[in-house]
mmCIF file as Biopython writes it, N, C-alpha, C and O atoms, coordinates in Angstrom:
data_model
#
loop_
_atom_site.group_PDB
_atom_site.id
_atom_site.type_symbol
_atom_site.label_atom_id
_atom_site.label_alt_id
_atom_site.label_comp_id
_atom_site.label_asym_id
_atom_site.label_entity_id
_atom_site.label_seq_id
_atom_site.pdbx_PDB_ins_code
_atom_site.Cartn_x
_atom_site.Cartn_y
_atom_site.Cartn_z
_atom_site.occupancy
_atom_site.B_iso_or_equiv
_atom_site.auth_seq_id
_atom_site.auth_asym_id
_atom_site.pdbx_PDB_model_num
ATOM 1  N N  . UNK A ? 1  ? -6.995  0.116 23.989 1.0 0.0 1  A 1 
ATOM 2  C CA . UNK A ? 1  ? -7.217  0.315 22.548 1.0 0.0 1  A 1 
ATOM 3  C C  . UNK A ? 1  ? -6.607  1.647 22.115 1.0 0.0 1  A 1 
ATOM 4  O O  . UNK A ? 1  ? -7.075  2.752 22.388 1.0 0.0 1  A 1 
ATOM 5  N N  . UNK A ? 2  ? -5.248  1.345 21.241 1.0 0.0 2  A 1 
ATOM 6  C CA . UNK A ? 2  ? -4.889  2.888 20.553 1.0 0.0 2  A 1 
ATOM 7  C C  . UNK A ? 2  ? -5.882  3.403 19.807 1.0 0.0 2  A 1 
ATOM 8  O O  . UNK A ? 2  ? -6.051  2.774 18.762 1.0 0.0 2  A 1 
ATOM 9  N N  . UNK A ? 3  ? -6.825  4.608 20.015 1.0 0.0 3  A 1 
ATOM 10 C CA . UNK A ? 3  ? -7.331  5.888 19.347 1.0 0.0 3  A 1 
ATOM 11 C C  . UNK A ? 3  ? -6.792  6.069 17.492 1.0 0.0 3  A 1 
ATOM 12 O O  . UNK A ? 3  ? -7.475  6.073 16.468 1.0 0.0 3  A 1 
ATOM 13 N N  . UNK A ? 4  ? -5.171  6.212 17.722 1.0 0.0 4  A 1 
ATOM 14 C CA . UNK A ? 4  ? -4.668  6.693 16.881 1.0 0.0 4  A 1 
ATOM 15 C C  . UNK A ? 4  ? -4.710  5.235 15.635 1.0 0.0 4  A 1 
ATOM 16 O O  . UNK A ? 4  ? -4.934  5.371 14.433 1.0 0.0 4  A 1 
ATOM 17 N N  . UNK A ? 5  ? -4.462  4.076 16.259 1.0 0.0 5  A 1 
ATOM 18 C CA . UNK A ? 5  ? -4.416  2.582 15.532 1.0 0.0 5  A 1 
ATOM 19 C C  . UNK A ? 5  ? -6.094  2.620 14.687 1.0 0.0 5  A 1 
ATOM 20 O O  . UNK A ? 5  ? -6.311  2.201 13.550 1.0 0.0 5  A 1 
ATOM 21 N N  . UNK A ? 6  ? -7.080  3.223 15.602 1.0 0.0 6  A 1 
ATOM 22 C CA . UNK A ? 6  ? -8.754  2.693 14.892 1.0 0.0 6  A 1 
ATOM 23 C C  . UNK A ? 6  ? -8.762  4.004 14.226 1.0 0.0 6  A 1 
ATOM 24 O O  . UNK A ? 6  ? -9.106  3.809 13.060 1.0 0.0 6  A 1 
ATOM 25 N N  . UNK A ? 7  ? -8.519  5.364 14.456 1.0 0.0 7  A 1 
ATOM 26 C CA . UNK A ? 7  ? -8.615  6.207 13.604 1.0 0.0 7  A 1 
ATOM 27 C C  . UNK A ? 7  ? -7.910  5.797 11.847 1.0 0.0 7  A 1 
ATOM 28 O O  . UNK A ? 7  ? -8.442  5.908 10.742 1.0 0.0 7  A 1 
ATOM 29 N N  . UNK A ? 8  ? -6.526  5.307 12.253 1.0 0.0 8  A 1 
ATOM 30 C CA . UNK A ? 8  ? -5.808  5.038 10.390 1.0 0.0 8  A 1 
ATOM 31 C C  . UNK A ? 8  ? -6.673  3.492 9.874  1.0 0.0 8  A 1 
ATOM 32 O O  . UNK A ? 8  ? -6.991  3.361 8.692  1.0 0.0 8  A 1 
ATOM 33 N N  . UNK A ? 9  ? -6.905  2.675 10.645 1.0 0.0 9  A 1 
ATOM 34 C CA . UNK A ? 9  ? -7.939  1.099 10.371 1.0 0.0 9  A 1 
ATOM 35 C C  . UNK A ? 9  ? -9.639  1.848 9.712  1.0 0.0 9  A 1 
ATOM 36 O O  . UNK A ? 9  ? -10.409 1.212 8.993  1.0 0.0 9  A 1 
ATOM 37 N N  . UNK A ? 10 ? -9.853  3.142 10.147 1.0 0.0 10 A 1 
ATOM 38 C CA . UNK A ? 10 ? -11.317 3.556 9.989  1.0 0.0 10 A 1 
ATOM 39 C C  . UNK A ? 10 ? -10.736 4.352 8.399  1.0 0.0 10 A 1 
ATOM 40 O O  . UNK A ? 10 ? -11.171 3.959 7.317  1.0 0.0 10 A 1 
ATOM 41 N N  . UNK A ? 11 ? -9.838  5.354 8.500  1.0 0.0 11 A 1 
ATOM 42 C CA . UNK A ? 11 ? -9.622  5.999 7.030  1.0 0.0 11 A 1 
ATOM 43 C C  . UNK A ? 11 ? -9.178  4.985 6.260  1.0 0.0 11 A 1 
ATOM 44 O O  . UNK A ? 11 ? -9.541  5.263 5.117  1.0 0.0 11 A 1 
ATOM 45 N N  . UNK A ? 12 ? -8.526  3.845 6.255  1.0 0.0 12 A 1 
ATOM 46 C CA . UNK A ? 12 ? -8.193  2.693 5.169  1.0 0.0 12 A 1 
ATOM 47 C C  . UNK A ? 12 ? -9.957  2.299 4.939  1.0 0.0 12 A 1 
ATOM 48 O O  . UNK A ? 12 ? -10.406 2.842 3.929  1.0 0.0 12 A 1 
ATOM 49 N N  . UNK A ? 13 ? -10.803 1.598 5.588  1.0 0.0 13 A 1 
ATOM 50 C CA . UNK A ? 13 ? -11.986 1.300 5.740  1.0 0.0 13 A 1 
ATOM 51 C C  . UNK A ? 13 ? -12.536 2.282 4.486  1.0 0.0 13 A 1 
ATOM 52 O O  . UNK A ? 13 ? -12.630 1.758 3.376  1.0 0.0 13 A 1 
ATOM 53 N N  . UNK A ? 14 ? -12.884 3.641 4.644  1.0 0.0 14 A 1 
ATOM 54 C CA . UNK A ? 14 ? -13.201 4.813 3.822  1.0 0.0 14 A 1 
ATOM 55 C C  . UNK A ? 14 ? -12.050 5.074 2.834  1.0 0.0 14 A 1 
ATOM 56 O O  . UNK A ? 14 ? -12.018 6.231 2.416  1.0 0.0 14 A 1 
ATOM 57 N N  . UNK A ? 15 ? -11.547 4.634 2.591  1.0 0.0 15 A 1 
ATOM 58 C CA . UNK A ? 15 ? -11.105 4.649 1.447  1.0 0.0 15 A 1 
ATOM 59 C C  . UNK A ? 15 ? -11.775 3.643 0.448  1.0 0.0 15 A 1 
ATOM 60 O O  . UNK A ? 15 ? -12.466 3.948 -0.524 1.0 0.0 15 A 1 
ATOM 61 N N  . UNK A ? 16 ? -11.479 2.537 0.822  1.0 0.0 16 A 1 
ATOM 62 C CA . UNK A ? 16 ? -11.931 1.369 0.261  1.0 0.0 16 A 1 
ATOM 63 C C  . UNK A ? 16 ? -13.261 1.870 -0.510 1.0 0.0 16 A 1 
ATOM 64 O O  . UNK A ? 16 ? -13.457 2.009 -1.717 1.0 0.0 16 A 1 
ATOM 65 N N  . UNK A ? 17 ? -14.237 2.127 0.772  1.0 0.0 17 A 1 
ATOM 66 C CA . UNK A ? 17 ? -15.389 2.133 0.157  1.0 0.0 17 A 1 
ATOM 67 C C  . UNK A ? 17 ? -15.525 3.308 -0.816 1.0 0.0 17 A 1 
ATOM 68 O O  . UNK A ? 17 ? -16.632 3.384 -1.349 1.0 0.0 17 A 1 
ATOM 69 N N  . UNK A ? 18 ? -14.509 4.361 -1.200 1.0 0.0 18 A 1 
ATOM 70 C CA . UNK A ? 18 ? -14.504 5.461 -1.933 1.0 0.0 18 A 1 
ATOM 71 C C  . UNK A ? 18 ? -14.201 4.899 -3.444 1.0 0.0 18 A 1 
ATOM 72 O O  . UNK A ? 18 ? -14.709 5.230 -4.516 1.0 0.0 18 A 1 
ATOM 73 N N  . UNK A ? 19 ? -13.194 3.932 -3.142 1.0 0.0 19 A 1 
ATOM 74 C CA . UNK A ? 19 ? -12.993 3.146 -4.368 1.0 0.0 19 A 1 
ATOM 75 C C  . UNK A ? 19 ? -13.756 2.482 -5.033 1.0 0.0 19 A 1 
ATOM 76 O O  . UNK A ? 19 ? -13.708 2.391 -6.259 1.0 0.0 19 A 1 
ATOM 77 N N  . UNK A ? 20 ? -14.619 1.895 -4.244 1.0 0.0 20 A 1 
ATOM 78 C CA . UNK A ? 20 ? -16.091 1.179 -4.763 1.0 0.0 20 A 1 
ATOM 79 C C  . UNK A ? 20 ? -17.296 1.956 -4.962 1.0 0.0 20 A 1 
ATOM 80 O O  . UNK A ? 20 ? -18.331 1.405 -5.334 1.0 0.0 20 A 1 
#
């Protein structure tokens, strides 16, 4: 499991929910 792949999948995630 790339680190770096779930770290940018987790800040898209938090974004989202920043938007909502």
């Amino acid at each position: 499991m790339n680190f770096m792949l779930f770290k940018h999948k987790a800040n898209e995630v938090n974004i989202l929910i920043s938007y909502i």
